[in-house]
Every structure is written in structure tokens, then in C-alpha cells.
N, C-alpha and C positions, 0 to 999 in steps of 0.2 A: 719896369725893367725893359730895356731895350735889348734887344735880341734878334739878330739878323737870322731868319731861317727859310727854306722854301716853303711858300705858304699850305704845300700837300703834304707835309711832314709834322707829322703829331707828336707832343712832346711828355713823353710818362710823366704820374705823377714823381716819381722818385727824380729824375731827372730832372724836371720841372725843380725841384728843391736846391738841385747841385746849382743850378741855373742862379736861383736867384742868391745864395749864397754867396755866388761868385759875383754875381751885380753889387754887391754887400761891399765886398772885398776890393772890387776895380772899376770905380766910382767914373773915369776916363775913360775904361776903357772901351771897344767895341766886339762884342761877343757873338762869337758865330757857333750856332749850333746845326751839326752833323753837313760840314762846308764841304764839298765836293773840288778838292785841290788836285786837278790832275791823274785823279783816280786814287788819292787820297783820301781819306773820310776819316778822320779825329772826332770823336761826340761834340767836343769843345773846343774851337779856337778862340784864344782871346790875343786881341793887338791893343798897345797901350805905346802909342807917341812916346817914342823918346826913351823908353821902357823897353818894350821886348815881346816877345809871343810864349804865352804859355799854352801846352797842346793837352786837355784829357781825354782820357779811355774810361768811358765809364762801364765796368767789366760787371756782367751779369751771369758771371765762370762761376759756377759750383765745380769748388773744386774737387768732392766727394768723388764726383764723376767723371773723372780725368786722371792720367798717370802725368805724368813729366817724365818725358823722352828727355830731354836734356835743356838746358837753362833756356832755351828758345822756343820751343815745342810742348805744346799739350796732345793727348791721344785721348779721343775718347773711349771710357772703358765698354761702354755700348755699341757704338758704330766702329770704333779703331780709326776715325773719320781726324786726322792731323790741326791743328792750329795753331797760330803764331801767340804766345805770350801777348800779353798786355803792352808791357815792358816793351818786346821787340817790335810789335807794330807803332807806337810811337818812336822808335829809336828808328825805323826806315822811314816814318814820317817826316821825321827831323833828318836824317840825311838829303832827303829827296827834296826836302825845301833848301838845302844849304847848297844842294845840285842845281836846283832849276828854275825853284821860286821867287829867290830874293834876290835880287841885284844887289853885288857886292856882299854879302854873309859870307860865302866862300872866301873870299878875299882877306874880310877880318877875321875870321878863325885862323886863316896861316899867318896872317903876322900876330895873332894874340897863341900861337904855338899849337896848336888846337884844345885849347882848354878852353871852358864855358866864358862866350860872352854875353 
């Protein structure tokens, strides 16, 4: 499995698993694990030519321990200590790359109406 990572960053077994899974899946592609984008950090980046970027969160949220403040926020029921959803930290990941990271993304999202390209 080829896997771009910083060589001081250890990789769980569990994660280790989603990893090679996904080497399984995107045979092309190149897969970055916990990529430092701008002060971004996705567990998973993978880019595939000509394809596209897929981003995961690999959430280790017990939910048991958490209320939902509302569709974007978790509170913890121990600290009261706030966090961003799964969901929403990928979803400003993906803004932030359509902002700053990729030349031209911006661009085709207005002319494709902003629906998923």
C-alpha cells in the first residue's frame, strides 16, 4: 500500500485497516493520510487523476457521551467542552479547498450551478 504520511505520525490499527481498504478501492489513486492542508487535517485525503478527491473523518465520537447542540455541534456531557460534527469539519474542509486550494474548483462549481462535481 502506498500511503503518503509524515514519517512521526503513527498509524492505529483500526485506521491502518480503513487505509488499506481504501488502497483495495483506488487502485490509481494517491492517498494521503492525516495531510496538513492549510491548517486542515482530513484523516484521509485521496486524489485520483482525472477523478476527483475523496476526504475522510475517521470519527472516534462516542456518541453516548455527547448531546447534539444542533445539526453542527456536539457538547460534551462531561466537560460541556463544544465540537464540530464529523459532517461539518469535512464540509469546511471542502469549502476551504474550493477557496484556496485548487485552481479553478471554484470556477467549475459556478458554472456546474453548485451542484457536486
Amino acid at each position: 500500500m502506498d500511503v503518503i504520511k509524515d514519517k512521526n505520525i503513527q498509524i492505529s490499527k483500526f485506521d491502518n485497516n480503513v487505509l488499506n481498504k481504501m488502497a483495495k478501492k483506488f487502485i490509481n489513486a494517491k492517498i494521503y493520510y492525516k495531510p496538513f492542508i492549510n491548517g486542515d487535517t482530513p484523516d484521509i485525503l485521496i486524489l485520483e487523476e482525472n477523478k476527483g478527491v475523496v476526504l475522510i473523518e475517521i470519527s472516534k465520537i462516542k456518541l453516548s457521551e455527547y448531546t447534539i447542540k444542533d445539526k453542527n455541534t456536539f457538547v460534551s456531557k462531561e466537560t460541556q467542552d463544544e465540537i464540530l460534527s464529523p459532517i461539518k469539519k469535512l464540509t469546511n474542509i471542502k469549502s476551504n479547498m474550493f477557496k484556496s486550494h485548487i485552481d479553478g474548483l471554484l470556477e467549475q462549481k459556478v458554472k456546474s450551478k453548485g451542484e457536486s462535481i
